[in-house]
C-alpha positions in Angstrom: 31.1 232.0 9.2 31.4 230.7 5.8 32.0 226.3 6.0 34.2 227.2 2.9 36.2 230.6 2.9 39.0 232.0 0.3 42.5 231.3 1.5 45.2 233.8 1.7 49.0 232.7 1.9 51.9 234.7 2.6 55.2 235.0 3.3 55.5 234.6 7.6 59.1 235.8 7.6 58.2 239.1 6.9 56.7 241.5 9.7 54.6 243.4 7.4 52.9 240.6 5.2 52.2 239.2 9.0 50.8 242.9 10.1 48.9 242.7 6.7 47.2 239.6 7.3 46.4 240.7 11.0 44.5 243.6 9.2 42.7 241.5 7.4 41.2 239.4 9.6 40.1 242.3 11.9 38.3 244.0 8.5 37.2 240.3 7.9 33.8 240.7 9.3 31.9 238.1 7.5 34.8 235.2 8.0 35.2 235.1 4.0 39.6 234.5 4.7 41.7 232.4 6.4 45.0 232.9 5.9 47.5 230.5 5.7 51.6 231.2 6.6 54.0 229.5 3.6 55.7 227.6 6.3 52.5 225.5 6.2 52.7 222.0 5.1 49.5 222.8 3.9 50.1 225.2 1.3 51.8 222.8 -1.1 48.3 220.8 -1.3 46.5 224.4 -2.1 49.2 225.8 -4.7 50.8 222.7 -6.2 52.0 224.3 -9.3 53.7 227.4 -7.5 57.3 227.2 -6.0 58.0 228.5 -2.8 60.1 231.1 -4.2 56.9 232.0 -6.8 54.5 232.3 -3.7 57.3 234.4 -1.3 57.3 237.0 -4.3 53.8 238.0 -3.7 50.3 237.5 -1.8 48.3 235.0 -3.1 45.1 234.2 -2.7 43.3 230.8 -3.6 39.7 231.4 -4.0 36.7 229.1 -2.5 36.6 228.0 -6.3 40.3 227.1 -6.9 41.4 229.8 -8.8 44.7 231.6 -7.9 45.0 235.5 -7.7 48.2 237.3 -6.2 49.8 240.4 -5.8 47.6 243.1 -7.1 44.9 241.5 -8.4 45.1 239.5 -4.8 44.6 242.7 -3.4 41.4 243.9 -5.1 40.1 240.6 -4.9 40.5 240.7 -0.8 39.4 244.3 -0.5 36.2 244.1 -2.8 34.9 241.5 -0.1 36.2 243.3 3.0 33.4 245.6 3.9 34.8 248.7 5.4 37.3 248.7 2.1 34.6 247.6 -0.4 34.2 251.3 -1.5 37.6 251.9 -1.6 39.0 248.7 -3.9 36.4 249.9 -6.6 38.7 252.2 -7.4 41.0 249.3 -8.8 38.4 248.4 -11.5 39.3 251.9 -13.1 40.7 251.4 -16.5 45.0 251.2 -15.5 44.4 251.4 -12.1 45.1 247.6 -11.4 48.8 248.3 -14.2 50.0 250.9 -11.5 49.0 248.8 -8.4 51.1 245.9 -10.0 54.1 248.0 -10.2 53.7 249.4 -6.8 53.2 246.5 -5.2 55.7 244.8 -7.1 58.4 247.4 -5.6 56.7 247.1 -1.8 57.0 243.5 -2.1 60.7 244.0 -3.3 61.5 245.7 -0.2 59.4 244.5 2.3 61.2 243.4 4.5 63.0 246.6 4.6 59.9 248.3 5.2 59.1 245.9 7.6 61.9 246.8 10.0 60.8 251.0 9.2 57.3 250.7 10.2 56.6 247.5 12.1 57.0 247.3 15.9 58.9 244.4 17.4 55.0 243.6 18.8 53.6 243.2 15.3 56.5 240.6 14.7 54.6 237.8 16.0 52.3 236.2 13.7 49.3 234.6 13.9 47.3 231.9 11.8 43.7 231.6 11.4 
């Protein structure tokens, strides 16, 4: 595994950002993530400029370089370096294709936690850190 990896931070009250995160450590074959729950004293030191009401609106991911990418742009970012989904996120370079993924996952992360109690099992409730 990486010494260094991209770190992904997101909202721990919600079942399905925790299912999410599961996911993506099992896809995560080449240990390029950790992922990091906002209830973590560390994520203030990672995202010092974002609220915790700015990072609960969306995933975000802060890259081995510093950078900060969230929501759908977080989501092309991860993908493109998961392998089985590499194929898959290229379809988010297409020109708009990143536009309409914004504005989906805007309204998913809207009602998330809605969804959350629609397709998330009690058992995926539980989360866990890497």
């Amino acid at each position: 595994m990486p010494a260094v990896r991209h770190t992904l931070l997101f909202d721990d009250t919600c079942p399905l950002c925790g299912a999410q995160m599961r996911w993506v450590r099992r896809l995560d074959w080449l240990g390029r993530f950790r992922t990091l729950p906002l209830s973590d004293a560390g994520v203030a030191q990672l995202a010092p400029g974002l609220s915790r009401a700015a990072l609960a609106e969306a995933i975000h991911c802060v890259t081995t370089a510093g950078r900060i990418v969230r929501g759908a742009a977080c989501v092309r970012f991860v993908a493109s370096r998961l392998p089985p989904l590499t194929l898959p996120a290229l379809l988010l370079w297409l020109p708009g294709a990143l536009w309409l993924a914004e504005r989906a996952y805007r309204w998913i992360s809207r009602h998330r936690h809605r969804l959350s109690r629609a397709f998330c099992t009690a058992k995926s409730h539980a989360h866990e850190a890497s």
